[in-house]
Each structure stands twice: as structure tokens, then as C-alpha cells.
N, C-alpha and C positions, 0 to 999 in steps of 0.2 A: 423431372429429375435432372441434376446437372449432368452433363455427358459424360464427365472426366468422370466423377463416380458410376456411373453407369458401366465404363468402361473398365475401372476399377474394379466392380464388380463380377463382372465376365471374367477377366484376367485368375482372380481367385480361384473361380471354382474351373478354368478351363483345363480340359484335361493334360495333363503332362507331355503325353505322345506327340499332343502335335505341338509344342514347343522345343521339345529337346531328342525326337526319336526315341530310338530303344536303351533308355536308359533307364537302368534297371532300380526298384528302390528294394532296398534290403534291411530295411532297420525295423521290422517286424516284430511282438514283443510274444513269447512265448506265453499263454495267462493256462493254460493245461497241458502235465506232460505226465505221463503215468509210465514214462521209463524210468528206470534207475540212474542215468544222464542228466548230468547238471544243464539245464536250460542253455546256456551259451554256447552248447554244443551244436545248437540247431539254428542259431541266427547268426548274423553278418555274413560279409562274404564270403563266398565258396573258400573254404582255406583246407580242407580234405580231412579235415576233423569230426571223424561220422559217426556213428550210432548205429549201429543193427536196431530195428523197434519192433521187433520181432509182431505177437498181437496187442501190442501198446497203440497210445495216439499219443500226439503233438497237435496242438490248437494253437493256432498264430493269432494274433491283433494285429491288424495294419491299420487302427487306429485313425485319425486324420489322414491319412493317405489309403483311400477308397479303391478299391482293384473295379473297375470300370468294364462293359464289355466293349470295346476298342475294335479296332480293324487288326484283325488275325486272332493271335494266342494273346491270350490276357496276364497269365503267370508262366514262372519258371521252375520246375525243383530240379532238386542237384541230390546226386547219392555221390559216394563215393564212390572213386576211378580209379579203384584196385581191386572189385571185387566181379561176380558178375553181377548184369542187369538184373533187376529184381523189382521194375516197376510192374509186374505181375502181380507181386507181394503186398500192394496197399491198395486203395480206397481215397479219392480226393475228394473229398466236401467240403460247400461252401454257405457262406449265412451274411445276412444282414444282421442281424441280431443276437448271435450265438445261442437260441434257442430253435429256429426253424430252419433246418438244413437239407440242401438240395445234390448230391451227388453228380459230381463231373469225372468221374474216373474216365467214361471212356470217349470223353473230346480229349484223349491224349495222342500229340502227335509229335514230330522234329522239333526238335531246341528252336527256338527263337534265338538268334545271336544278339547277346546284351554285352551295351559295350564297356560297359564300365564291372563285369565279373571277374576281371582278370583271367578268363579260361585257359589256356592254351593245351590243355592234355586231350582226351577223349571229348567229343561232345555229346554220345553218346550216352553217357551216363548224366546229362540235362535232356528232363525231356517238357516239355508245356501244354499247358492247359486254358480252355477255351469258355466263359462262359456263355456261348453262344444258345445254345438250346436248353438253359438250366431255368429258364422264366426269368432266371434273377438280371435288371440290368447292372448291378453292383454289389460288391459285396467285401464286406468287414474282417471277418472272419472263413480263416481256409484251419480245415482237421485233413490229417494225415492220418489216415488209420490204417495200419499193420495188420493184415489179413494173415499171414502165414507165417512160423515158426521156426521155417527150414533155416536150417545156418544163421539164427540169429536175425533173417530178415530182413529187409529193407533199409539200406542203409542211409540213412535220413542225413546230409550236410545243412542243406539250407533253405531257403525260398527267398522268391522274389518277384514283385509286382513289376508287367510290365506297361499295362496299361491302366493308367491309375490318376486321379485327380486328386486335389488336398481340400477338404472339406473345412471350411471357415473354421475355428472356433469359436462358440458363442459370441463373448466377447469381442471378437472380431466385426461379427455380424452387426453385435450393437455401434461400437465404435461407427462403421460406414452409415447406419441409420442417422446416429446421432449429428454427424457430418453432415449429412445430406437435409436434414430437418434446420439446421443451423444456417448451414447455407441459403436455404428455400426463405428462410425470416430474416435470414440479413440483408437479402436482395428485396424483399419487399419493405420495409422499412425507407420512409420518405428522407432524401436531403436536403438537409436545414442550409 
């Protein structure tokens, strides 16, 4: 195989982290929300626009950007930073396939500082989660499930990958094959 493509190919799928540190990916796509909360309540950046989800869930896609288990905390959630804490009040699951889901609620520990949140209030109301012990070494799909009803609950702002790689798109995949098969018969091919 040509090295360039070779190299090419590593670069693709290499994880994030060790390219650019703790920078956060936040364009997560809501695909289940069984609160009465229009969807853009609960993705992009932290901007304090939150949601109590009392015993609701939110189910994220991070879609082509794979939440990887990395060195430390793998994600980030954010509540609102006007109320109090209320990570008591959920449930974090995660899935490869959004049918078989594996429970990380209690690898919760201190904020991960992501530099690109814009934070500056409390950091306490981020706190991060680790898929270190969940079997899974990656994963597609994170559920926030609202366990408790007290005041409305859990006040959900956002999420955020922090160790995460970008998964080819098919077409992608093909495209480097087809390169690399092109290449391979162009180089063998005698000159006249």
C-alpha cells in the first residue's frame, strides 16, 4: 500500500484528543426527547438555556464523531448555573447502536476543562463522564435519563464529546480504496 495513503488513513480515523487536546465537539443531534422542550434546547454550546427533564430522557447522536474511551473523562454535561446541582437526578447511558445500552452514571466526576465551552460561571454545574469500565470502547449514542421529579429536575443545557474520533463516511472509505487500487495499477503498468 502507498505510505501517503496509509498515512492518510490513520490521520482519518486518529483520535481528536491527541491532535487538538481538550476540545470539546458539541454538534450532537437530538434523534429522542420525551420532554415538552424543543430539541435545540439541549445541543450546541453551553449558552444557559436549560430544561428541567424532570423523569423524561434526551438521546443524543454524535453520529460520525465517535465518543472514544481516551485518557481521563470522555464526555462533558452541562445543567444550568442557576439552580442547584441535581446530577443526583439522572442516569447516563451509553450505546454503540442505540439499541444495547450500558450505564456510566457513576464514572461521574470533575469537569474536564474544555477549551472551546466558553464557560466562565460555575464549573460545577459540568460535571464528566468516563467510559472506562462500561465494556464499551466507544460509543455513538449517550441517554440522559431524568430519574426524579423534584422541582422540575435535572436541568439539562448541553453535552459534549471530549474524547472522540470521526468515523470515515462510507464513501470516504471507498474513495481511499479506490486511490490506493489506482495507484497500485498505475505503478505496475510498463513504460513504453
Amino acid at each position: 500500500m502507498n505510505k501517503g495513503i496509509g498515512l492518510l488513513c490513520i490521520l482519518l480515523i486518529l483520535p481528536t484528543w491527541a491532535l487538538a487536546g481538550y476540545t470539546g465537539y458539541f454538534d450532537a443531534t437530538v434523534i429522542e426527547n420525551t420532554t415538552s422542550a424543543d430539541d435545540s434546547v439541549f445541543t450546541g454550546l453551553p449558552d444557559g438555556n436549560t430544561w428541567g427533564i424532570g423523569t423524561k430522557m434526551v438521546v443524543y447522536d454524535f453520529e460520525a464523531y465517535t465518543i472514544i474511551d481516551g485518557i481521563g473523562s470522555d464526555l462533558n454535561l452541562y445543567e444550568a448555573d442557576t439552580s442547584v446541582l441535581q446530577f443526583d437526578q439522572i442516569e447516563v447511558w451509553i450505546s454503540q447502536d442505540n439499541s444495547y445500552w450500558v450505564e456510566i452514571t457513576d464514572s461521574q466526576t470533575t469537569a474536564v476543562d474544555v477549551d472551546n465551552d466558553g464557560i466562565t460561571g460555575t464549573p460545577d454545574y459540568i460535571q464528566s463522564y468516563d467510559l472506562f469500565d462500561s465494556g464499551l470502547s466507544s460509543a455513538r449514542y449517550v441517554k440522559i435519563l431524568g430519574i426524579d421529579d423534584y422541582s422540575g429536575g435535572f436541568d439539562l443545557n448541553t453535552i459534549c464529546a471530549i474524547n472522540y474520533t470521526v468515523v470515515p463516511a462510507p464513501a470516504a472509505i471507498l474513495l481511499v480504496g479506490l486511490g490506493t487500487c489506482l495507484t497500485g495499477r498505475l505503478r505496475r503498468r510498463p513504460l513504453h
